[in-house]
C-alpha positions in Angstrom: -52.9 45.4 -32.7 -53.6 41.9 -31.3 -54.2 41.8 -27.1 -51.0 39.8 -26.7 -47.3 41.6 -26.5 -46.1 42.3 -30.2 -43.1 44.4 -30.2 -41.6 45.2 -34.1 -38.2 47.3 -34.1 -35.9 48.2 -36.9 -31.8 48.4 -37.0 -29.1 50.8 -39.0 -28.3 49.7 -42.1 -25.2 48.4 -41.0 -26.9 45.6 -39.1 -27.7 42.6 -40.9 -30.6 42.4 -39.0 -33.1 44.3 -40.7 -36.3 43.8 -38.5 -37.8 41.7 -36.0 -40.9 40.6 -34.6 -41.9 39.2 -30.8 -45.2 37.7 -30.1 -45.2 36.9 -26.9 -44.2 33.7 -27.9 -42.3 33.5 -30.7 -38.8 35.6 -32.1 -39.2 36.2 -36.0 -36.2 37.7 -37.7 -35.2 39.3 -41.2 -31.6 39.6 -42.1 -30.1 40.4 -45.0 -29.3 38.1 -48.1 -25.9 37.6 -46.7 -28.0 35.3 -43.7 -29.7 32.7 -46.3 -29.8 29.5 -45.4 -26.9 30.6 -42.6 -26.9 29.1 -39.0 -28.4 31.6 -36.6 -27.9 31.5 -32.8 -29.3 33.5 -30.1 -27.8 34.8 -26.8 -30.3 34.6 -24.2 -29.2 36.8 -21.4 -25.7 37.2 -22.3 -25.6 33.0 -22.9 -26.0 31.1 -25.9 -29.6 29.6 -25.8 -30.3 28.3 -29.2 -29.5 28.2 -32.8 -31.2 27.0 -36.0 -31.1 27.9 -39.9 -32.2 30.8 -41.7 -34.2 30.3 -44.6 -33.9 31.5 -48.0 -35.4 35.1 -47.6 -32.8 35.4 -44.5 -35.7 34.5 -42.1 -35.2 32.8 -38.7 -37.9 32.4 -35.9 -37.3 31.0 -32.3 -40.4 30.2 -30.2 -40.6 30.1 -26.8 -42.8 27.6 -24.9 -42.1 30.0 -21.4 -39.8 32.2 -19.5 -36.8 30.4 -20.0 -34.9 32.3 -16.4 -38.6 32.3 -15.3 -38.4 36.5 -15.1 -40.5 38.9 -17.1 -37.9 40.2 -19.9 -35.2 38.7 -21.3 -32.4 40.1 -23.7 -31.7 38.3 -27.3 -28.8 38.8 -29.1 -28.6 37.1 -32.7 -24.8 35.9 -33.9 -23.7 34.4 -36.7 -23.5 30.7 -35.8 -22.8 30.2 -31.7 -19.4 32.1 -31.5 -19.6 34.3 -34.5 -20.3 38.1 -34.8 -23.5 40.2 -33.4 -25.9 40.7 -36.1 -27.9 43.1 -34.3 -26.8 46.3 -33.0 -27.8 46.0 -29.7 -29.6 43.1 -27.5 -33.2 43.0 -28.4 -35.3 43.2 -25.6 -38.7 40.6 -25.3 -41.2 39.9 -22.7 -43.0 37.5 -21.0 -46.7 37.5 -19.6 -47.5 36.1 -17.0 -43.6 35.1 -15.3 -42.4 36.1 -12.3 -39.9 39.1 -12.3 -36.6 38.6 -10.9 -34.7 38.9 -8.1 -34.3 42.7 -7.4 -30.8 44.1 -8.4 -29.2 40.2 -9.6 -29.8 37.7 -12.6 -29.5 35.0 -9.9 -30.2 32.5 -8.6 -32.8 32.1 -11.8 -36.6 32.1 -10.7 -38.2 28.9 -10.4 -39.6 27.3 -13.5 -41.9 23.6 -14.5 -43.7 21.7 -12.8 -43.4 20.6 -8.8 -45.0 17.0 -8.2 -47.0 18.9 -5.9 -48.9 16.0 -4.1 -45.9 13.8 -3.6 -45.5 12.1 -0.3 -42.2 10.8 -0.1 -43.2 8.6 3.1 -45.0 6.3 1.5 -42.3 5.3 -0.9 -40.5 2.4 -1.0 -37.1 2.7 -3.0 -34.4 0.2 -3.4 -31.0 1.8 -5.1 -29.1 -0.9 -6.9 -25.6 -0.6 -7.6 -23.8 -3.6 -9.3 -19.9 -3.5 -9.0 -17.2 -5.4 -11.1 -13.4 -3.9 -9.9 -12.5 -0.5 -9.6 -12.7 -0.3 -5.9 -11.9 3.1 -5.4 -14.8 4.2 -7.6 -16.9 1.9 -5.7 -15.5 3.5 -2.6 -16.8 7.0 -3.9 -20.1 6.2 -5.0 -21.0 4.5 -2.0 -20.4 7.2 0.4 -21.5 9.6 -1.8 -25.2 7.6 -1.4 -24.5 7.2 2.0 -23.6 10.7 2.8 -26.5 12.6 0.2 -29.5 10.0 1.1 -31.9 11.0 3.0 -35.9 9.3 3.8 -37.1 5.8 3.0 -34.7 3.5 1.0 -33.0 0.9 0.8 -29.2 -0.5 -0.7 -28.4 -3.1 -2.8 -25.2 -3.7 -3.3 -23.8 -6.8 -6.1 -20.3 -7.8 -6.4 -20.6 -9.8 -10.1 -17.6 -12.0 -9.3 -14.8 -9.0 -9.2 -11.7 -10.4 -10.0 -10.2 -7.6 -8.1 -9.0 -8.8 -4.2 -9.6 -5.2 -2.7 -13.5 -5.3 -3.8 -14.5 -8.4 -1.2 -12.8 -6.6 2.1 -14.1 -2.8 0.5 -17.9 -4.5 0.4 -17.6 -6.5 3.6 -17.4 -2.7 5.7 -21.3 -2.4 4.6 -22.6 -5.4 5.1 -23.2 -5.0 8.4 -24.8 -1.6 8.4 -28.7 -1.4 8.8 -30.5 -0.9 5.3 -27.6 -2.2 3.0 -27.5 -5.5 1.5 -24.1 -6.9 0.1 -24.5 -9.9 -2.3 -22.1 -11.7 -4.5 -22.3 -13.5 -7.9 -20.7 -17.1 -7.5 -19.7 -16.9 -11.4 -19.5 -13.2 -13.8 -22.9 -12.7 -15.2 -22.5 -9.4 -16.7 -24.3 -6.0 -15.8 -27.6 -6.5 -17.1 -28.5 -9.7 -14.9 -26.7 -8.5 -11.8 -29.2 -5.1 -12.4 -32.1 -7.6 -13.1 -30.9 -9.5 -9.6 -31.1 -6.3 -8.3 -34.2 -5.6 -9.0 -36.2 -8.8 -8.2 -34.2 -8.6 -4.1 -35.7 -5.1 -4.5 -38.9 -6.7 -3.8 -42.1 -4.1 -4.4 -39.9 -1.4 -4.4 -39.4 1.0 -7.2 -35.7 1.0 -8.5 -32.7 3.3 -8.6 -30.2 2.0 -11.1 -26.8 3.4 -10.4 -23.3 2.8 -11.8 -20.9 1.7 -9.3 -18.6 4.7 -11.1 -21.1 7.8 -10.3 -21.1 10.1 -7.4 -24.3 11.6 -5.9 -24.9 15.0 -4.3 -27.4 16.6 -2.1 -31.1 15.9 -2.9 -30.0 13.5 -5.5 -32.9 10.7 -4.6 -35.3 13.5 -3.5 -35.0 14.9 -6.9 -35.4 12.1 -8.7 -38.9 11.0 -6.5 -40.2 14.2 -7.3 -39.4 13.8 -11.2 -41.2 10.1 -10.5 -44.5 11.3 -8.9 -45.3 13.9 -11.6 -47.6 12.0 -13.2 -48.8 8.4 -13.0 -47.6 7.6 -16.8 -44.0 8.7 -15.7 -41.9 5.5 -16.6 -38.0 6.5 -15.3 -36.2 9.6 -14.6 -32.6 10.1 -15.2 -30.2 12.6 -13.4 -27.8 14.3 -15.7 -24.3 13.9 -15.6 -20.8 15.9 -16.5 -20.2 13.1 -18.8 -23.1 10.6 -19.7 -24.1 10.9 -23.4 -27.5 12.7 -23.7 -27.8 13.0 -20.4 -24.2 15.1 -20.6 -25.1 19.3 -19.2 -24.7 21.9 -20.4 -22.6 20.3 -23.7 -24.6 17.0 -24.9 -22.2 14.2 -25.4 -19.4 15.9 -23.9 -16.7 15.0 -20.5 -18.1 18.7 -19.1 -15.6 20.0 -16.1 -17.9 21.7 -13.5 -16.5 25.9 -12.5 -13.0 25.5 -11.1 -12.9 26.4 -7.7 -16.3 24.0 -6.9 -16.5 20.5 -5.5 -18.9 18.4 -7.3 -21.2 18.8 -4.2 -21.2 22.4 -5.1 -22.1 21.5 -8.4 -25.0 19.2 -7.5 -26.3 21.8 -4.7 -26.1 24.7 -7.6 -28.1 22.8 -10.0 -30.6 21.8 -7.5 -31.5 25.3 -6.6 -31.5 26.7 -9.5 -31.3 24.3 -12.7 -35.6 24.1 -12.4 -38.2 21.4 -13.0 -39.5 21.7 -16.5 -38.3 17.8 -16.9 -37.3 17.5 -20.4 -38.3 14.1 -22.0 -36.2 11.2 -24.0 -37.8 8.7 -25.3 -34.8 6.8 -23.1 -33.4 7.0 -20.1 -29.6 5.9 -19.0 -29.2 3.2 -16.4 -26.2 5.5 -14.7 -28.8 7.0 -12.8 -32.0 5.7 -13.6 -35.2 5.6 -11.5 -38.0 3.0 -12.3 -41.2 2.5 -10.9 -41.8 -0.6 -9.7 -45.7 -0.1 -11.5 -44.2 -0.2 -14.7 -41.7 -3.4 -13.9 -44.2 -5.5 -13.7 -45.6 -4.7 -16.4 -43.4 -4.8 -19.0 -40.7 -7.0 -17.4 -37.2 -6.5 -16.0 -34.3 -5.5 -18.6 -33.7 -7.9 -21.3 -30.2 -10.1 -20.4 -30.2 -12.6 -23.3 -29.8 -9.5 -25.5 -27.6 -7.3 -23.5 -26.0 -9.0 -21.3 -22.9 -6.8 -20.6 -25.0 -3.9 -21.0 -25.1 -1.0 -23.2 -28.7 -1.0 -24.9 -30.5 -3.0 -22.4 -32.4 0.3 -20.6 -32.8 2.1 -23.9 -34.7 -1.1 -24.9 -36.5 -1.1 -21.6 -37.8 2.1 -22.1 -39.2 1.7 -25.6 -41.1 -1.2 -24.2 -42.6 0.9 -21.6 -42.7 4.0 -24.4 -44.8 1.4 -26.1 -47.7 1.1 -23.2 -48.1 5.1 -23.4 -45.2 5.4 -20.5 -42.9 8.9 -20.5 -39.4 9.2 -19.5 -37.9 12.6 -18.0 -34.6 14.1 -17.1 -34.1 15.3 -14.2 -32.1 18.7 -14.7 -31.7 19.4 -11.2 -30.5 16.1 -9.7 -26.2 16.3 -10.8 -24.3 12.9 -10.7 -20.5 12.5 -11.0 -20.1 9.8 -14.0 -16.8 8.2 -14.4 -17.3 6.5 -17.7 -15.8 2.6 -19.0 -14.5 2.1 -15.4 -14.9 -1.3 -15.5 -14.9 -2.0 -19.4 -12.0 0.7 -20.6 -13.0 3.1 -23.8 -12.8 0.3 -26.6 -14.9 -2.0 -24.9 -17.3 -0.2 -24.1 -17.1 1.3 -28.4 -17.9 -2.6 -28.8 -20.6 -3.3 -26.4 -22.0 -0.1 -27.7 -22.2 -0.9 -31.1 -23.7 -4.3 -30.4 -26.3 -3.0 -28.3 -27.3 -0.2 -31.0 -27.4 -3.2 -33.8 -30.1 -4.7 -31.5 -32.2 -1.3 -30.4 -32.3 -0.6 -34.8 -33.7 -4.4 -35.3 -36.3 -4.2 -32.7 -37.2 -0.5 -32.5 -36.6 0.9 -36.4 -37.5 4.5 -35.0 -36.0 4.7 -32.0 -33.0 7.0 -33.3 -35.2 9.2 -34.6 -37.5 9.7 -32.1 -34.3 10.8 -29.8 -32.9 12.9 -32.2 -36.6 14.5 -32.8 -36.9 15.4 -29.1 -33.0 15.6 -28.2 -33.2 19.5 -28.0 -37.0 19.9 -27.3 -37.5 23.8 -25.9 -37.0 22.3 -22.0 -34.1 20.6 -22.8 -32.6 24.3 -24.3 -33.5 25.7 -21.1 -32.0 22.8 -19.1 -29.0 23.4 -20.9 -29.1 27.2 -20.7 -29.5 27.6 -16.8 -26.9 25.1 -16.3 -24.6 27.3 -18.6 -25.6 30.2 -16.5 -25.2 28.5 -13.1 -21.9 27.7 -14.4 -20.7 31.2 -15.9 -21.9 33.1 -12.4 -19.7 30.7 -10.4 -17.2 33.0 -9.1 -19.5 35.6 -7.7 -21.9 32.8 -6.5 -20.6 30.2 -3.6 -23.4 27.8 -3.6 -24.2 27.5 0.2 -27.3 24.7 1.5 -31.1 27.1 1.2 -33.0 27.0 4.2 -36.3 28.1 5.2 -36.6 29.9 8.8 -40.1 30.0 10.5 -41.5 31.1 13.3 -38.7 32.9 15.9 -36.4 31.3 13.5 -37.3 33.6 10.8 -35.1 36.9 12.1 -33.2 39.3 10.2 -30.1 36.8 10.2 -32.2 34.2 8.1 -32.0 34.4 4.4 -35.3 32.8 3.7 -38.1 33.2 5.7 -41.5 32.4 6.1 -43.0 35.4 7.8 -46.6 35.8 9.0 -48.7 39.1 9.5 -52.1 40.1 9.2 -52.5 40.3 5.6 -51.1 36.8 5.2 -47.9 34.3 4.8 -45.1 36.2 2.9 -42.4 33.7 1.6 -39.4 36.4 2.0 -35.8 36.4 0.7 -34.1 39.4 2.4 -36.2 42.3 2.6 -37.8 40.6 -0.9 -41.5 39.3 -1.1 -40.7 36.5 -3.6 -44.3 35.2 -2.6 -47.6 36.1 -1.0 -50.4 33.8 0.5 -53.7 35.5 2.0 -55.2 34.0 5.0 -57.5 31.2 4.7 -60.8 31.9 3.0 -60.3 35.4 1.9 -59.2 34.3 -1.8 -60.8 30.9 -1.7 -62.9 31.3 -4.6 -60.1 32.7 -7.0 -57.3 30.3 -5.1 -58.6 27.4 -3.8 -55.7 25.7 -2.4 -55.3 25.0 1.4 -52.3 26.6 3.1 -50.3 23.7 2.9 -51.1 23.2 -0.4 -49.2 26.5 -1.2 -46.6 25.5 1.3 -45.7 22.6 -0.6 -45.4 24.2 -4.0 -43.1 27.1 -2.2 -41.2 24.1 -0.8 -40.4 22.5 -4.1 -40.3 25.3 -6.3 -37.6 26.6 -4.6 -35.7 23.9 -3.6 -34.8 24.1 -0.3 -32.4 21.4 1.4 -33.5 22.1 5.2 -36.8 23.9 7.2 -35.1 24.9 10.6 -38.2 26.5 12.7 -39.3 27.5 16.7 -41.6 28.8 18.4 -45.1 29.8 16.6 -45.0 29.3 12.8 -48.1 29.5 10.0 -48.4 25.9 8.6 -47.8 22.7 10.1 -44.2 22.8 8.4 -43.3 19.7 10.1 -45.8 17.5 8.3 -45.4 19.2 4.9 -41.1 18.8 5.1 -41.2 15.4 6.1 -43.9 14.8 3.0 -41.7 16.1 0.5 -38.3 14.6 1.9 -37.1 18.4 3.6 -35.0 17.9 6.4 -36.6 19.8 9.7 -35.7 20.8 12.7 -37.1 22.7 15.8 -34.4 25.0 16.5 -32.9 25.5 20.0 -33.2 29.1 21.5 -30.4 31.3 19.7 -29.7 28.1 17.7 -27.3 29.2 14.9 -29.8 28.6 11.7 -27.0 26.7 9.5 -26.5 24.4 12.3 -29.5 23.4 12.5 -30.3 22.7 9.2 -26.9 20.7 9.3 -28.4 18.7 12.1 -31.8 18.4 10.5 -29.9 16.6 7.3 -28.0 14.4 9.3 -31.0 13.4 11.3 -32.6 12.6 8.3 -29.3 10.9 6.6 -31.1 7.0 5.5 -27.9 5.0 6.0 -26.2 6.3 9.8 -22.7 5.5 10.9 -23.7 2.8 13.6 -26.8 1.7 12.9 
């Protein structure tokens, strides 16, 4: 037998599944001649992960590039398309080497999974958000207090009336301009979305740009989430958030309005995801300029978005990104940064059909393989997993109230705190409850097999599980403080008997970019 996990198993007669085979890494099933050339799906967990076609001798393989809930094991059931019959008697049970078990006694929240930017040091960048606005005023309303309410660190707002025709937008815009960080400008004439972004971008100055759509709303760690996406790698172009309803970007349905679980606000929503929708960044060869980071690096190289040919919009950051896809650049989705996307706000449904088309006609002209290099990467094994969790977030709704995460230290870190970072002899124990989710020795006595310096493992427990706040007192391993404010965490040094939740509540608005009265 080979050193890796191979598990075979057979089923009754009955079952159209007649055997299967896990690698470690891959799913290969035989069903019966019934199944050929049939589409076969595959519950993950109790959720539909995936589907594809079954050859002519019945056969279907999945492969799996990880631990999709980042645990150990993992049920499959195989179905007849994605809401047809069980083809298999009972769930098929498959392993993973190497992940992290879950949670004692719970499926949620899912264990961490991807990659963490690690290194990222949030102070040092400099980040201008753009929004241009033409009418819809109460949209405008939303999305601006949304960025003022969920920003937090370094950055900067731009804010550009095009010429509404609209009288409430000139008062709405006038109650920012005054407020320290946010810059209100006004086209004299209606130039159209694409210049009023490019505009945008050159009052940004040298900073990188956040493209958002006057008709989004943001949550919590929205421009945290998308920095971290940013600093992954130095040939990261953009990074898109996903959206209820923005195309490709659309979770857990692709090109669908998706409603989030009744009984949640959308900052529920946004808070859910970024605990637990993971950082395995899927890749488009495209981002979407609802909620689009750029990095000013890649700007001046390739130039701003092209106006003459998309002047309204629609086309004119898809054509952006092939440019930079062109120079070896990458663009990633952010599956844990949720934005609230009301769509042809300003242009109504048929207009936007238009604009659409026109924009397409241009991106097949100048880039012949652009629609096939989407559709070749559209549902990549990170993007199924994106999906998945999001599905799962979504289904465990009622028996989960997503609440803010924080990280107690030091005196902080009593029985009351759900997360802890606890120090003892042996170590640093990252705790959740009475669970050890994660150990780190003392300094030295595993240097040669684990390198890393304590912070270094800080900052990965940090990201990986997505904290919003640090709330710490007293003594406490690590110099927290520097390591939070690195990675854009809110902290604060706890009072004596400080209730933990309100001071992680203080620590956010502390850290809020944009304050009432400054």
């Amino acid at each position: 037998m080979p050193s890796f996990l191979r598990a075979r198993a057979s089923t009754p007669p009955s079952s159209p599944l007649r055997d299967w085979t896990w690698s470690g890494h891959a799913l290969s099933m035989r069903f019966d001649a019934s199944l050929a050339g049939s589409i076969v799906a595959i519950d993950l967990d109790g959720e539909f992960f995936a589907s594809t076609r079954a050859d002519a001798n019945g056969n279907a393989r999945f492969d799996f590039a990880f631990s999709p809930s980042g645990a150990s094991s993992a049920s499959v059931m195989p179905r007849r398309d994605r809401q047809g019959e069980a083809l298999a008697a009972s769930p098929l049970a498959i392993g993973f080497g190497g992940a992290t078990g879950a949670v004692s006694g719970s499926a949620r929240p899912l264990e961490p999974i991807g990659r963490v930017a690690f290194d990222v040091d949030c102070t040092a960048l400099d980040i201008a958000i753009v929004i241009p606005v033409h009418d819809a005023p109460a949209l405008v309303e939303r999305c601006i207090e949304s960025v003022i309410l969920h920003t937090t660190g370094r950055a900067r707002l731009i804010v550009i009336d095009d010429a509404s025709p609209d009288p409430a937008i000139a008062p709405l815009l006038a109650r920012y301009a005054a407020r320290a960080g946010i810059a209100v400008l006004r086209n004299d004439r209606n130039r159209g979305f694409t210049a009023t972004a490019n505009r945008g971008i050159a009052e940004a100055r040298r900073a990188d740009v956040v493209l958002l759509n006057a008709d989004t709303e943001v949550g919590p760690n929205w421009l945290t989430g998308l920095c971290r996406a940013a600093a992954c790698n130095v040939d990261v172009a953009t990074v898109t958030a996903v959206s209820d309803d923005a195309g490709a970007f659309s979770v857990p349905e692709l090109e669908r309005d998706n409603a989030w679980p009744q009984g949640w606000t959308f900052e529920q929503a946004a808070r859910a995801l970024w605990h637990d929708a993971g950082s395995a960044y899927p890749e488009l060869p495209t981002g979407n300029g609802f909620c689009m980071y750029i990095r000013r690096a890649v700007i001046d190289e390739i130039g701003a978005l092209d106006e003459a040919a998309f002047a309204q919009g629609y086309g004119e950051e898809n054509d952006f990104c092939q440019r930079a896809s062109a120079r070896g650049y990458r663009h990633l989705i952010a599956g844990n940064v949720y934005v609230r996307h009301e769509r042809s706000a300003s242009f109504g449904h048929e207009r936007r059909a238009k604009l659409g088309e026109a924009g397409m006609a241009v991106l097949r002209e100048r880039w012949p393989n652009y629609e096939r290099d989407v559709g070749a990467t559209l549902f990549s094994f990170e993007r199924r997993v994106l999906d998945w969790r999001v599905r799962r977030i979504f289904a465990d709704a009622s028996a989960n109230e997503p609440r803010m995460r924080v990280l107690a230290a030091g005196d902080a870190a009593d029985e009351r705190a759900e997360w802890r970072l606890v120090a003892h002899e042996e170590g640093v124990d990252l705790r959740r409850g009475a669970q050890v989710v994660v150990s780190r020795a003392p300094l030295g006595t595993d240097a040669q097999a684990n390198p890393a310096s304590p912070d270094d493992h800080l900052s990965r427990w940090l990201q990986a599980h997505a904290f919003d706040a640090v709330v710490a007192s007293g003594e406490y391993p690590y110099d927290l403080r520097v390591v939070a404010a690195h990675l854009g965490v809110p902290f604060a040094q706890a009072a004596p008997d400080e209730d933990i939740r309100r001071a992680a509540e203080r620590a956010i608005a502390s850290a809020r970019t944009f304050k009432d009265g400054s």
